[in-house]
N, C-alpha and C positions, 0 to 999 in steps of 0.2 A: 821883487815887483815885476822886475822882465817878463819870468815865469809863468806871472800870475796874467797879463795881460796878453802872452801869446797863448794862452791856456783860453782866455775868453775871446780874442780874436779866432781862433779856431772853430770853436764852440758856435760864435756868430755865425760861420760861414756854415757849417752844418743845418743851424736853422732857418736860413734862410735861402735855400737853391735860388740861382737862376736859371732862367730858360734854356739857356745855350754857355757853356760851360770849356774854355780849348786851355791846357796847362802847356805854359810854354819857360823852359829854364826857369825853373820856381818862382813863376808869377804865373796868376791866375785871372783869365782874363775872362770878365763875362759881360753876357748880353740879357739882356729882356726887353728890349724895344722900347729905351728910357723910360719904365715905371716907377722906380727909384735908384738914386745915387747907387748906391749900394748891390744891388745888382747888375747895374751896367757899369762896374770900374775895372780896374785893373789894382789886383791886391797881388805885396810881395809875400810867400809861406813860405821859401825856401832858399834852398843857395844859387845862387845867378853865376851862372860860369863866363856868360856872352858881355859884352861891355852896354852902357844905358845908350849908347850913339847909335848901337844896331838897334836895340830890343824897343827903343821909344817910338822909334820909327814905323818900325812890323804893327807895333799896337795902333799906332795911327792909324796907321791902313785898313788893321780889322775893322773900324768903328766907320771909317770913311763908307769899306763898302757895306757897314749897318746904315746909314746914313742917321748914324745917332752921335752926341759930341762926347771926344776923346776924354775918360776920367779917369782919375788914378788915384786910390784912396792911399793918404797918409798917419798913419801911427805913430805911437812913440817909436816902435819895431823897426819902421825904415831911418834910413839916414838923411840928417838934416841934409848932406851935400846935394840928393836926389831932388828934395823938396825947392832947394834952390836950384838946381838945374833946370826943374819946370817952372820956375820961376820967369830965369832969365828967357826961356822957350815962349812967354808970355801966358803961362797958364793962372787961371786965377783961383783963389780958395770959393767955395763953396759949401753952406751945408755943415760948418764945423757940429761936433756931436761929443758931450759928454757922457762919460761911459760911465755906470755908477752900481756899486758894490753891494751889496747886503749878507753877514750871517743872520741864518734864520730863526738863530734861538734868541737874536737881540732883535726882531722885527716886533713892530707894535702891530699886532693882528686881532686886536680886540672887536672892532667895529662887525658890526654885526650885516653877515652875507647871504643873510637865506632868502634872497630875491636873487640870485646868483644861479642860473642853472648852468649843468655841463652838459656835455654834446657828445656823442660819439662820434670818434675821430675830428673830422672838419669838413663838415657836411655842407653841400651847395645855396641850403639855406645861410649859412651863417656867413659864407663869403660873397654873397650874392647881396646881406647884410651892409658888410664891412663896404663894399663897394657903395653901397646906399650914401651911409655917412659918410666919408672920405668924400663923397660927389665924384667917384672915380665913372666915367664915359665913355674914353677912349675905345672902340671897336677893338682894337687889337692887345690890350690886357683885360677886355671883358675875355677875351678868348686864350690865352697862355698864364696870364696868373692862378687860373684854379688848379692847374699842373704843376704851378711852382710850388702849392701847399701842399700838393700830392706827394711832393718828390722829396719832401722833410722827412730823412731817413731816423728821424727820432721819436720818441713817445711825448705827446703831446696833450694838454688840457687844454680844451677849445671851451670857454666859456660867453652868456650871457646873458642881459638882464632883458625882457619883453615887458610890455607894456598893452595891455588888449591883443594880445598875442603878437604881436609885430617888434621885433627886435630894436629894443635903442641904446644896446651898447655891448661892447665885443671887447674880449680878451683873450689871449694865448700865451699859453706859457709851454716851452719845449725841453724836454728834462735831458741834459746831457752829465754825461758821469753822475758826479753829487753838485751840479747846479742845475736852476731852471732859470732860462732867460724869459721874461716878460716879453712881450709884441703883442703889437693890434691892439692896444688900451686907446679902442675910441667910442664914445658919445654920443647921441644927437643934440645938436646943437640947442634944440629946444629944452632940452632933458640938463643939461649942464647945470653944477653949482647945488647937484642935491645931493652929493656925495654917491652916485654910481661907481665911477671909474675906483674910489678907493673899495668900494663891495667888491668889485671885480677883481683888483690887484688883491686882496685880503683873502677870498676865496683860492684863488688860483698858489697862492706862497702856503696856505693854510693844508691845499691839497697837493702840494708838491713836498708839501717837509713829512706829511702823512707817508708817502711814496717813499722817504728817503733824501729827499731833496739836502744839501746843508748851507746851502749858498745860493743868491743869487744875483744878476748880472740884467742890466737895461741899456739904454741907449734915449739918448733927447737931444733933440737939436738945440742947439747954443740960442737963448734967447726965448725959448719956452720956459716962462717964471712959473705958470702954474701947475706945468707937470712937475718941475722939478721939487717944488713945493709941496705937493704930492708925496713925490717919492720920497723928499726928507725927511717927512713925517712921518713916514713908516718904518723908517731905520737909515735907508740909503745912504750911502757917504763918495763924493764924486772921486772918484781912483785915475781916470786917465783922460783925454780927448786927443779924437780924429777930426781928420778933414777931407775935402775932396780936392784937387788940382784938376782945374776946367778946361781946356783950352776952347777959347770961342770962337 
């Protein structure tokens, strides 16, 4: 099980770059100008030689002079002793996120996807898109996020569905070794409850087991009933959860 969850913890970080990237004694500390948790935390991959009294500290600083708040994502990977130390530092959970599993030859991929179109590569239409529905505004991830999808050093299915030509729902799936991780499964809100988002996940697992795919790997924030319901129904089976340590 270890194996298998530092295999997709890995895998995560591949598909998803952030902006600004500094490896410090086997923590990885990144930034993107708080666009998501995940991006701006501080994730352990390796062996830490330094003690957490120096290293928690140094991280502090970096995010101080981002003037973004201090995050440190927790795994099963790290040790409970750490997750209580930021505890007692007064950091708070945030964000918790189940991870969830699928082989592809037990996915239920029946439903029918040919309103699904794909994309080459991940075109400015389609993030320009994804920005739409997210209601994403911020000045400053209109401008460093399309860099982040650039900097995905993996092979990827950028898919979506239009509507009078105007895009109302987006998916991605990024193929590392023999899995693809899902991302960007979103909707417009008006469009929701006609079964899009499963055309989308159906397509994208349909044309990544086509590739080679044998596996694959998502991610839902704790308390999203209807993705998870979603993804149940297609096979998914929940394997691990993360969280994020905030300090406010």
């Amino acid at each position: 099980m270890e194996a298998k969850i530092k295999e997709i913890e890995d895998m995560s970080l591949n598909a998803w770059p952030s902006h600004q990237m500094e490896l410090y004694d086997g923590w990885i500390i990144r930034f993107s100008y708080f666009y998501t948790h995940r991006t701006n935390s501080v994730e352990q991959f390796g062996t830490s030689t330094l003690p957490w009294s120096t290293k928690i500290p140094y991280c502090e600083s970096r995010y101080e002079r981002w003037k973004t708040p201090t995050i440190f994502k927790i795994s099963p990977l790290v040790s409970q002793d750490f997750d209580f130390m930021l505890e007692n530092r007064g950091y708070e959970i945030q964000h918790a996120t189940d991870v969830c599993f699928l082989e592809l030859d037990r996915a239920d991929l029946r439903t029918d996807h040919s309103d699904v179109e794909f994309l080459e590569g991940i075109p400015s239409e389609w993030i320009s898109s994804l920005f739409r529905l997210k209601n994403t505004t911020d000045p400053m991830h209109l401008k460093v996020v399309p860099g982040m999808y650039a900097a995905i050093p993996k092979d990827t299915i950028c898919a979506c569905i239009r509507e009078n030509g105007q895009i109302i729902a987006t998916g991605l799936g990024v193929l590392d070794r023999d899995y693809v991780g899902l991302y960007a499964i979103h909707v417009q809100p008006d469009h929701r409850k006609k079964g899009y988002a499963r055309q989308i996940c159906t397509a994208i697992l349909s044309e990544a087991s086509r590739c080679g795919a044998k596996y694959s790997y998502l991610q839902v924030v704790d308390g999203n009933e209807a993705a998870l319901n979603l993804y149940y129904s297609l096979g998914y089976t929940y394997l691990y959860k993360y969280w994020f340590r905030v300090k406010p």
